[in-house]
N, C-alpha and C positions, 0 to 999 in steps of 0.2 A: 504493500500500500504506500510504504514511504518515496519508496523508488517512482511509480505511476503520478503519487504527489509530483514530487522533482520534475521528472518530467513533464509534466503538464504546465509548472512553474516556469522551467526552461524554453518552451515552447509558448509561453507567454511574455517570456520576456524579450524574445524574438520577435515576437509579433508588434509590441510597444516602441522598440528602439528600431524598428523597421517602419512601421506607422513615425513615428518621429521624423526619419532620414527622410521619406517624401513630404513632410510637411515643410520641413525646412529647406527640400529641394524646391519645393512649389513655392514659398516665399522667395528665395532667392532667384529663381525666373519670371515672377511677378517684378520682382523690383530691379533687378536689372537693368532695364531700359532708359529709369530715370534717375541712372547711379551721378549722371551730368548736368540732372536739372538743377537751376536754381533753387534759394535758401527762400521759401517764403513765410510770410505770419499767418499759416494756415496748412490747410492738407490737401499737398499736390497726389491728385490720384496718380498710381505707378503708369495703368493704364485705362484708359478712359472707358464710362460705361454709356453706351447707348441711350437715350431716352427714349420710350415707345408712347404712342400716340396716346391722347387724350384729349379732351372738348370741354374750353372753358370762355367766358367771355368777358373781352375789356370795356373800360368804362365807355369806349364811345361804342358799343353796342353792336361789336365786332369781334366774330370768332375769334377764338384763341387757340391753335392747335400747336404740336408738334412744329409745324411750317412755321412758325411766327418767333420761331428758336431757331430757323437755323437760315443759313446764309450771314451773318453776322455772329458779334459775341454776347452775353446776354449776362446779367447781375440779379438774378433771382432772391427774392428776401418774402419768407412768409408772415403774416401777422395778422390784425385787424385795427381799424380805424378807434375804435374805443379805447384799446392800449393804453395806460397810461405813463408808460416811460421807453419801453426798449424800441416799440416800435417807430412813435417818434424820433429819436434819439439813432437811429440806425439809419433812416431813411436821410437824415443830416448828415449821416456821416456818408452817405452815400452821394446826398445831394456833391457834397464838401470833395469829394475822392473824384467824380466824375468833372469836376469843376476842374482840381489839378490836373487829369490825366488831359484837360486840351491844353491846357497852359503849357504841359511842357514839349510838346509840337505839333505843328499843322497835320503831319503823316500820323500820328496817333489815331489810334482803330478803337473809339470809343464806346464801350457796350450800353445797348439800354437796360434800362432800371426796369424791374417788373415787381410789386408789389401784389401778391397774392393773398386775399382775403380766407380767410377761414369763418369767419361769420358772416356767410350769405344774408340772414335773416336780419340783420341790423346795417351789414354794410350793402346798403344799392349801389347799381353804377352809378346814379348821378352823386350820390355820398362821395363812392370812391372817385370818383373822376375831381371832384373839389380837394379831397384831400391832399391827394397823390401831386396835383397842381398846386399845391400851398408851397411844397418843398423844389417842384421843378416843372415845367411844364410840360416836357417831353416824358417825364415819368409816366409808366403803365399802371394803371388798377384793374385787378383781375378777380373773378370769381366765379362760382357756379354751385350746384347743386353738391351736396356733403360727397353723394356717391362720386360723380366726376371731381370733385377736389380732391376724394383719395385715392383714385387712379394716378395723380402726382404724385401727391406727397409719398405714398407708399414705394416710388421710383426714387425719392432723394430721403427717403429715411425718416420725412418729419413727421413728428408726432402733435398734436395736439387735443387738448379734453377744456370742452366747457363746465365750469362751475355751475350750481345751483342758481339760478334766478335770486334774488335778496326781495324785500318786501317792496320795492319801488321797481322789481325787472331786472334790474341792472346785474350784470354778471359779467367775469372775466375770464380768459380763455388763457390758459395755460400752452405755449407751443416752442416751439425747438427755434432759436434766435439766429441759427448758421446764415450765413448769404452765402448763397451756391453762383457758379462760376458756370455758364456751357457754352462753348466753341461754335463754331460755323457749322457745322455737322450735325446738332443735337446731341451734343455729350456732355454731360459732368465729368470734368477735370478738375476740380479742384474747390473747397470751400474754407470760409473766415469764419471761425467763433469768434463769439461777442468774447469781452469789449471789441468794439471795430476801431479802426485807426482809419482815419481817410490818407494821411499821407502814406502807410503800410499799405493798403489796399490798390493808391495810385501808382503805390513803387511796381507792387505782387504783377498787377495786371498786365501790362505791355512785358514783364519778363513771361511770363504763361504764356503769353499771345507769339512770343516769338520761337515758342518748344515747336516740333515735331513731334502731333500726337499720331498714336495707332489707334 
C-alpha cells in the first residue's frame, strides 16, 4: 500500500511540475512580443484582444457598434452622469490628456473620448449629450438597454451593481473606474487605473499608438 501510495505521489508530482512548465511556457510566449514595448502608467496588453460586436446608442441618437471603434483610436471610460466624484473627475482628466496630446503636434492621432452610461434609466441621451459637452464637445455619451450594455462590459471586464433606491430615489452605482485604450482595428491594448494622470495618459498614448500590434 505504501509503495502504490508513493507512487501515485510520484506520479503526481509529475503531473504538477509538468502542468507548471506549460504555464510558465505559455506566459512567457504571451509576453514575448512586448519584451520592447514601452514603460506605461497602466497595463499594456502583451497581445491584443478583439472586440466583438455589440449595439449601443450615442447621445445624438446614433448607433453605436463595433464600426464606430475602429478605423481610429478610441479612450473608453464607463460611468454615469449622477457620479459624484470619479466620474466627473476622470472625464477632466481626460478632457485635460486629450487637450495635451494636440498640443504636442499637428501629426498626433488623437483618440475620441466615449463615455459609457450604465444607468440607462436616469441617464437619457439628451442628459448625456449635455453632460459629456460640459467637459468637451467632441466627447461621446453612450448607452443602451442593461442587456446590450453587458455584451461590452463583459468584453472589457467591467463590472458594475446599482444600490438600493434611498427614500427620495436616488441611488449610486458602484463600477470598475479603468479607461480602456482600443486601436484602429477594434482591440483593447491597453488600460489606466484610477487615479488618472492627464499628463501620464498624454505621454502613455502616442507611445501605444506607435507599437506594432498583433
Amino acid at each position: 500500500m505504501s509503495q502504490c501510495k508513493g507512487l501515485r505521489s510520484h506520479k503526481l508530482l509529475i503531473t504538477v511540475v509538468a502542468a507548471a512548465a506549460l504555464t510558465l511556457g505559455a506566459v512567457a510566449s504571451f509576453i514575448t512580443p512586448r519584451l520592447e514595448a514601452p514603460a506605461i502608467d497602466g497595463l499594456l496588453w502583451p497581445k491584443s484582444k478583439a472586440l466583438t460586436a455589440f449595439a449601443l446608442e450615442d447621445h445624438h441618437r446614433e448607433a453605436f457598434t463595433l464600426e464606430r471603434v475602429t478605423g481610429g483610436w478610441t479612450l473608453l471610460f464607463f460611468g454615469y452622469t449622477h457620479c459624484p466624484d470619479v466620474c466627473p473627475v476622470t472625464l477632466s482628466v481626460l478632457k485635460n490628456a486629450v487637450a495635451l496630446m494636440g498640443r504636442a503636434g499637428a501629426d498626433a492621432e488623437l483618440p475620441q473620448v466615449v463615455f459609457v452610461s450604465v444607468d440607462p434609466e436616469r441617464d437619457t441621451l439628451e442628459h448625456l449629450g449635455s453632460y459629456v459637452s460640459h467637459f468637451n464637445p467632441d466627447f461621446l455619451g453612450i448607452t443602451g438597454s442593461d442587456e446590450n450594455l453587458a455584451t461590452l462590459a463583459r468584453q472589457l471586464g467591467i463590472l458594475y451593481l446599482r444600490a438600493e433606491p434611498d427614500a427620495d430615489g436616488d441611488y449610486v452605482v458602484d463600477h470598475t473606474a479603468a479607461v480602456f485604450l482600443i486601436d484602429p482595428r477594434g482591440h483593447l491594448v491597453a488600460l489606466f487605473q484610477a487615479p488618472h494622470d492627464p499628463e501620464r495618459i498624454a505621454r502613455d498614448v502616442p507611445r501605444i499608438q506607435e507599437l506594432e500590434w498583433n
